[in-house]
Each structure stands twice: as C-alpha cells, then as structure tokens.
N, CA, C and O of each residue as an XYZ file, in Angstrom:
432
protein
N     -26.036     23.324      6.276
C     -24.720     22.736      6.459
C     -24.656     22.057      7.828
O     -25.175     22.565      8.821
N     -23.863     20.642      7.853
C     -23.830     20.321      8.867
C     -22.714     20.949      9.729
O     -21.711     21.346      9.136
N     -22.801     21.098     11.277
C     -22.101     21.387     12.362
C     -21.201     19.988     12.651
O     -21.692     18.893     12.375
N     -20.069     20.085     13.133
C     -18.981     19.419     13.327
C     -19.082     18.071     14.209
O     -18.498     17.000     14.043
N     -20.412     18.634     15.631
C     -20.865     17.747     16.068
C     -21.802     17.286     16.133
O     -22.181     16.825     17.210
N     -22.743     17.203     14.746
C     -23.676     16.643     14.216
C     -23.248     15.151     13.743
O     -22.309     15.082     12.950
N     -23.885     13.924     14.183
C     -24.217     12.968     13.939
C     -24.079     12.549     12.717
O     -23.482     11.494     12.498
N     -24.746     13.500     11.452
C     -24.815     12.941     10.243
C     -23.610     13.401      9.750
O     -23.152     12.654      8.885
N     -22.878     14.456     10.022
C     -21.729     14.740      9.552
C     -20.550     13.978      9.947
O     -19.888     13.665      8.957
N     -20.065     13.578     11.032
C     -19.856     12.130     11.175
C     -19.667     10.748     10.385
O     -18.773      9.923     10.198
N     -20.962     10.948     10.037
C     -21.312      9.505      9.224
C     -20.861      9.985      7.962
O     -20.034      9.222      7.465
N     -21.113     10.959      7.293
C     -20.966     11.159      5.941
C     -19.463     10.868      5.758
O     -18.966     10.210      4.844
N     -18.588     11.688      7.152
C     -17.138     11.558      6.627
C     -16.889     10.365      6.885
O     -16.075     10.182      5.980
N     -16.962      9.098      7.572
C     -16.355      8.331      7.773
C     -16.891      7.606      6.367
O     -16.056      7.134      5.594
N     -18.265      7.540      6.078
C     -18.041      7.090      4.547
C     -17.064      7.580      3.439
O     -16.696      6.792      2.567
N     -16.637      8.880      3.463
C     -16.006      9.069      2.440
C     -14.445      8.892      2.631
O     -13.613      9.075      1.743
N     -14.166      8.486      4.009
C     -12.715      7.669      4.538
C     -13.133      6.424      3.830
O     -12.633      6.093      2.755
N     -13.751      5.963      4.243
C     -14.071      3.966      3.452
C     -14.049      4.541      2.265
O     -12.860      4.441      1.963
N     -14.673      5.174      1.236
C     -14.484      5.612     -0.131
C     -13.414      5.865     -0.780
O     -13.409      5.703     -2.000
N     -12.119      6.378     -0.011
C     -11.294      6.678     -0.078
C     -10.219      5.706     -0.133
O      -9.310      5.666     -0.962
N     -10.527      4.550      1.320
C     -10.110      3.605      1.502
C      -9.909      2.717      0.458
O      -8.836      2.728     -0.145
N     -11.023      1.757      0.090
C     -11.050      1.016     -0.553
C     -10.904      1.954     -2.508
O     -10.294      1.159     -3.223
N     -11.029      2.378     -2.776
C     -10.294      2.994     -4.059
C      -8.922      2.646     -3.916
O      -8.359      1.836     -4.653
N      -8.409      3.216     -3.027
C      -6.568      3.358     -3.093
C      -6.502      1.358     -2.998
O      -5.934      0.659     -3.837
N      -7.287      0.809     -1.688
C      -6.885     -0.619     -1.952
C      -7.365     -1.140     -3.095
O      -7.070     -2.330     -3.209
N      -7.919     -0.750     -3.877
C      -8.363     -1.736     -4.839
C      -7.315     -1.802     -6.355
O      -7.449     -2.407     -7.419
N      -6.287     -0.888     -5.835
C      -5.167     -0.975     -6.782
C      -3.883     -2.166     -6.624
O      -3.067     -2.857     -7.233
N      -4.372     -1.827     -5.433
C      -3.130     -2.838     -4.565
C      -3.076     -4.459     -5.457
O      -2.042     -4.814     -6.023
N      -4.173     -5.202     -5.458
C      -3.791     -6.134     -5.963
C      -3.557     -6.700     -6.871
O      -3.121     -7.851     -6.872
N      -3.880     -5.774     -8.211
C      -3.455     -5.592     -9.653
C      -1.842     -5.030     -9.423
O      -1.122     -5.108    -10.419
N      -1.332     -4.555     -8.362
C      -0.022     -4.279     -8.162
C       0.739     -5.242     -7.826
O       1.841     -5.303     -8.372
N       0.384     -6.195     -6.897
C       0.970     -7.658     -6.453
C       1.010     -8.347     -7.525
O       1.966     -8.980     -7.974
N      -0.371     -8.192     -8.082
C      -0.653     -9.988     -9.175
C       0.495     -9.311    -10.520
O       0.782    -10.135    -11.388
N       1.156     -7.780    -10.683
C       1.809     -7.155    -11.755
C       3.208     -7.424    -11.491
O       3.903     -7.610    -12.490
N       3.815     -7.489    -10.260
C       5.026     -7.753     -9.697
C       4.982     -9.334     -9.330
O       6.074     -9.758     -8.953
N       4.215    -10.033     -9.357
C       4.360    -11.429     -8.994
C       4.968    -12.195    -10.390
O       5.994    -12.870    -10.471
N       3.843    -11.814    -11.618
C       3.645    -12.537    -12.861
C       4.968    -11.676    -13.569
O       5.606    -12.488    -14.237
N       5.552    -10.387    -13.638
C       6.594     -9.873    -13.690
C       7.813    -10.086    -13.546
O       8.686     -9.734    -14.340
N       7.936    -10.543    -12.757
C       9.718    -10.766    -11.865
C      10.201     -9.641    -12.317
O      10.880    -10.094    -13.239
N      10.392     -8.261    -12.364
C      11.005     -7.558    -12.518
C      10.531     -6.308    -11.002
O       9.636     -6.494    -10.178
N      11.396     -5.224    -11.076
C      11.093     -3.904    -10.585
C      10.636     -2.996    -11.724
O       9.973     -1.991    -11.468
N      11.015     -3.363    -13.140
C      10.502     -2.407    -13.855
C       9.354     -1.880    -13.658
O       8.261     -2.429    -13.806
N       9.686     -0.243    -13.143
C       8.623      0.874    -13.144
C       8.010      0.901    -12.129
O       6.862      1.344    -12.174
N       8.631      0.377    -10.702
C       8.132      0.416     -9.499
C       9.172      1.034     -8.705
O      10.343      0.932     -9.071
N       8.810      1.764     -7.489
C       9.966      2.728     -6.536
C       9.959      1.994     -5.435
O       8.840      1.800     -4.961
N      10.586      1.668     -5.049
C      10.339      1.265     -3.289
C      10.588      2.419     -2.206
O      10.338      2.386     -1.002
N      11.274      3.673     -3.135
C      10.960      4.531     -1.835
C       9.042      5.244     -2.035
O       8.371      5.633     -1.080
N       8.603      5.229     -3.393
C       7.027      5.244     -3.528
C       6.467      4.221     -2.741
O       5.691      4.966     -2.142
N       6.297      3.406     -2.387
C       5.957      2.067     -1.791
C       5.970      2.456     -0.065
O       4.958      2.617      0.618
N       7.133      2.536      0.325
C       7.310      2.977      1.495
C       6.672      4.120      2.226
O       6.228      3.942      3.360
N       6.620      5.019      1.766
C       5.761      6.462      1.616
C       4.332      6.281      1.806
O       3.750      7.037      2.584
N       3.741      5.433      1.235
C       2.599      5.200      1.115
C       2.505      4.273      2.775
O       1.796      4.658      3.705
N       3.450      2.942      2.820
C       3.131      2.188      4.133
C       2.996      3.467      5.517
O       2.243      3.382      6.487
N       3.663      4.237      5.307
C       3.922      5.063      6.153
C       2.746      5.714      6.278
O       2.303      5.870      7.416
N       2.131      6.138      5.326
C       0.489      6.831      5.566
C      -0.388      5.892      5.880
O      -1.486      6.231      6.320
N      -0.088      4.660      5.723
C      -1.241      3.636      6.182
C      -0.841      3.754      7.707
O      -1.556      4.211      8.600
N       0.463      3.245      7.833
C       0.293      3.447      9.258
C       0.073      4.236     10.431
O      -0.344      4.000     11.565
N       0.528      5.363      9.742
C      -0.107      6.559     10.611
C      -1.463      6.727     10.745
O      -1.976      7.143     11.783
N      -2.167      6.384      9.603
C      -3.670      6.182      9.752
C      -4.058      4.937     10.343
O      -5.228      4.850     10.715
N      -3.467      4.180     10.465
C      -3.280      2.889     11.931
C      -3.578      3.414     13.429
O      -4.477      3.083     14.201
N      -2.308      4.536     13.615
C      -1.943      5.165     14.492
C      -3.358      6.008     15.170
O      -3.962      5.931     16.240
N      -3.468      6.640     14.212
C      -4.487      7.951     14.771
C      -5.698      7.132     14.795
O      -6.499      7.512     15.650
N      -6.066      6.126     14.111
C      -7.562      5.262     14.393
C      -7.735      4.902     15.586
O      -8.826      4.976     16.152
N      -5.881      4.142     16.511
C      -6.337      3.195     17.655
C      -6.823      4.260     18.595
O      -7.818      4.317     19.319
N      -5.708      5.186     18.343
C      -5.156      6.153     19.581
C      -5.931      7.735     20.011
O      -5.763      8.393     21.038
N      -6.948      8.082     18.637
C      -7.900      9.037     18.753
C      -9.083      9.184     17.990
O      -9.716     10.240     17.987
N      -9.483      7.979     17.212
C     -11.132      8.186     16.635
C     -11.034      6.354     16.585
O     -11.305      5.954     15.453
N     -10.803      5.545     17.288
C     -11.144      4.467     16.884
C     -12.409      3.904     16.288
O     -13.461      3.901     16.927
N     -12.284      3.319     14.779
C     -13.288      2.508     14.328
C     -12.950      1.572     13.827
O     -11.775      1.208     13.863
N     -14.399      0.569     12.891
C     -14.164     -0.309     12.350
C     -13.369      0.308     11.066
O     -13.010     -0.672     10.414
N     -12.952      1.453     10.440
C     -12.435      1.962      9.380
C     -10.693      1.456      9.595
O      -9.903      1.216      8.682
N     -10.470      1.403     10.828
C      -8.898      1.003     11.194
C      -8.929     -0.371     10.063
O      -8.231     -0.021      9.111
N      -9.377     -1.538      9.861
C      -9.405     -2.387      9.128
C      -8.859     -2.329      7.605
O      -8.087     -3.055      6.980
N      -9.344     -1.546      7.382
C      -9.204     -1.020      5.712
C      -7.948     -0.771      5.906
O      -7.117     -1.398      5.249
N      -7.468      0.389      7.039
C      -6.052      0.908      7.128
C      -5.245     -0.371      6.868
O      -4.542     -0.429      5.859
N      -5.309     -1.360      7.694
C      -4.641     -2.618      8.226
C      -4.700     -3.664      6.911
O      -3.858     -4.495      6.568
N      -5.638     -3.420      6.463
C      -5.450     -4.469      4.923
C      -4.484     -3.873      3.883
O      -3.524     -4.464      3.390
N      -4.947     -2.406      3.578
C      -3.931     -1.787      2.661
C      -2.617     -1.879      2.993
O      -1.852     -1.893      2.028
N      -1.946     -1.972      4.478
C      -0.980     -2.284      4.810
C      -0.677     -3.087      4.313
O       0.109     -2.994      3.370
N      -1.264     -4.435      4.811
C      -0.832     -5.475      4.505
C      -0.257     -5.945      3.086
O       0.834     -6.474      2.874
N      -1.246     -5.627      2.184
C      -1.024     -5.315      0.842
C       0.233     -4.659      0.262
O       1.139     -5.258     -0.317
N       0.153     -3.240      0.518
C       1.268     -2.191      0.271
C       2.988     -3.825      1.013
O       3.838     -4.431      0.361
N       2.743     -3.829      2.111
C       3.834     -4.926      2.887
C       3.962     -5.920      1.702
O       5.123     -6.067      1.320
N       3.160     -6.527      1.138
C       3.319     -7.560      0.086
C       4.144     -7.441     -0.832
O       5.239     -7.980     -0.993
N       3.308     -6.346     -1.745
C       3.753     -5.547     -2.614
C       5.588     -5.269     -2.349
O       6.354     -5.608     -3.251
N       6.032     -4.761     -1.302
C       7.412     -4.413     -0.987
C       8.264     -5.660     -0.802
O       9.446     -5.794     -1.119
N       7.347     -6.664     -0.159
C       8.209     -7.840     -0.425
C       8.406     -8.063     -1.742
O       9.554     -7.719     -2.026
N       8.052     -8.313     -2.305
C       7.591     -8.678     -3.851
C       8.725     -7.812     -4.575
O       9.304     -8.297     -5.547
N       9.057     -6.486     -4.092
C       9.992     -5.784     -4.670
C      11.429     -6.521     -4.565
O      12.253     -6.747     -5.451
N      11.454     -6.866     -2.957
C      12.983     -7.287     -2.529
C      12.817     -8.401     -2.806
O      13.678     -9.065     -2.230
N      11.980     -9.192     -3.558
C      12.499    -10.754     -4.287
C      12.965    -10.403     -5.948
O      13.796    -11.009     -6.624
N      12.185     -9.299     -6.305
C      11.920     -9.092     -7.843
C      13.741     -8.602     -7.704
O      14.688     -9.184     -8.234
N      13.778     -7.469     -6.893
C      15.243     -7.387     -6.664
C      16.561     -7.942     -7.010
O      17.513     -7.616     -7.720
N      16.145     -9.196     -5.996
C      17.591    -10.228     -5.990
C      16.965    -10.900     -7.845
O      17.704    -10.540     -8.762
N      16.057    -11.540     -8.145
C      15.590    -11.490     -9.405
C      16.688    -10.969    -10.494
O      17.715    -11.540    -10.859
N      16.178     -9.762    -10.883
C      16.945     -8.925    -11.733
C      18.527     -8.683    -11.472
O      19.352     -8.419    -12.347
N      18.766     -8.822    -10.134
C      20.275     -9.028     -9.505
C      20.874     -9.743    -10.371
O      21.686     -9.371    -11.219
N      20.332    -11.160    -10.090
C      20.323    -12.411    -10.388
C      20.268    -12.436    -12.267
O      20.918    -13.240    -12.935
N      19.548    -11.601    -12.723
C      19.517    -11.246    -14.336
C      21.308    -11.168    -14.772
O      22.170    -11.806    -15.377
N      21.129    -10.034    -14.061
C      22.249     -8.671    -14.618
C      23.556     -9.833    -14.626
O      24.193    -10.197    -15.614
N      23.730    -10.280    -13.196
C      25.002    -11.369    -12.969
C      25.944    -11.860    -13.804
O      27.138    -11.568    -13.869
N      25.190    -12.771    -14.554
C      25.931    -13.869    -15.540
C      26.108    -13.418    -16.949
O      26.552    -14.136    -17.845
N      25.780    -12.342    -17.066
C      25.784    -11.799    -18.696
C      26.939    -10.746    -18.042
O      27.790    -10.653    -18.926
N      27.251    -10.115    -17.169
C      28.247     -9.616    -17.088
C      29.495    -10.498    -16.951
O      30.639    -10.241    -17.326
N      29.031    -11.586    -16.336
C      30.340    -12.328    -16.279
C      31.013    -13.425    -17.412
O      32.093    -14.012    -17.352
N      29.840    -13.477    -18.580
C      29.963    -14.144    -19.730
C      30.791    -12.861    -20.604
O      31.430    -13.384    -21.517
N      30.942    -11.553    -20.594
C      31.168    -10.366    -21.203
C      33.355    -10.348    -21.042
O      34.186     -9.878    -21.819
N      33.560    -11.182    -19.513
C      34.749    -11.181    -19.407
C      35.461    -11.826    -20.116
O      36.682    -11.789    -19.964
C-alpha cells in the first residue's frame, strides 16, 4: 500500500480527480445542447444546477489556495459549462413565461 507521501500515490489520485472530472463534464454538454434545442425548463432544477456550481467552485477554491494544479482547469471548464447551462435556464424561463402568458389572457 502506498504511504500518503509517496509520489505514486499522488499521481494515482490526481488521476482519479481528472477521472472524475471529466465524467461529470462530459454530461454537461448534452445538457446545454438539451436546454438550447428545448426551450423549456422541463425536468431541470436550478436550485440542482446551483449546488453543483458551488462544488465546482469550491474545488476552484481549494486548487488555487492549497494543492494547486493543472486539474484546477477541468474545475474551471465544468464551471463554465454548469454557468451556461443556468443561463440557458433563465432564458428557457422567461421562454415558458412567455408560453404560459397569452393563453391565459386569451382564457379572459
């Protein structure tokens, strides 16, 4: 077993951070291109959404400020992404706003 400040143990975990990494991002943009081609919120949370930016950034946080690597990157893309994604919510938003509107006001 490796010791904590062994070299290869090290390496192994920061691969399985990038492993980790890029899995969770590689959802991300089947999530954008799903809410873009969509116009809806159907079946998306924005407080789920948020939750998640929040773990990216904290893993932002702890990269600059106590193990800095090139792994901060990954953090910083999934952000970016997850950020998209939430925009994408508050347009899909006014969107469906914008649905609901005129059929209520055709109803008067």
């Amino acid at each position: 077993m490796y010791q904590k400040s062994d070299l290869w143990y090290h390496f192994f975990m920061k691969i399985f951070e990038i492993i980790m990494l890029v899995c969770f991002g590689s959802a991300w943009p089947l999530s954008i291109y799903k809410s873009w081609a969509s116009r809806t919120n159907s079946g998306k949370s924005l407080f789920f959404l948020i939750v998640i930016l929040i773990g990216y950034l904290s893993g932002i946080i702890y990269k600059r400020f106590c193990n800095y690597d090139y792994v901060i990157y990954l953090y910083g893309l999934n952000a970016v992404l997850v950020g998209a994604d939430i925009c994408l919510y508050v347009r899909n938003y006014f969107l469906d706003k914008k649905k609901i509107q005129p059929s209520a006001g055709a109803a008067e």
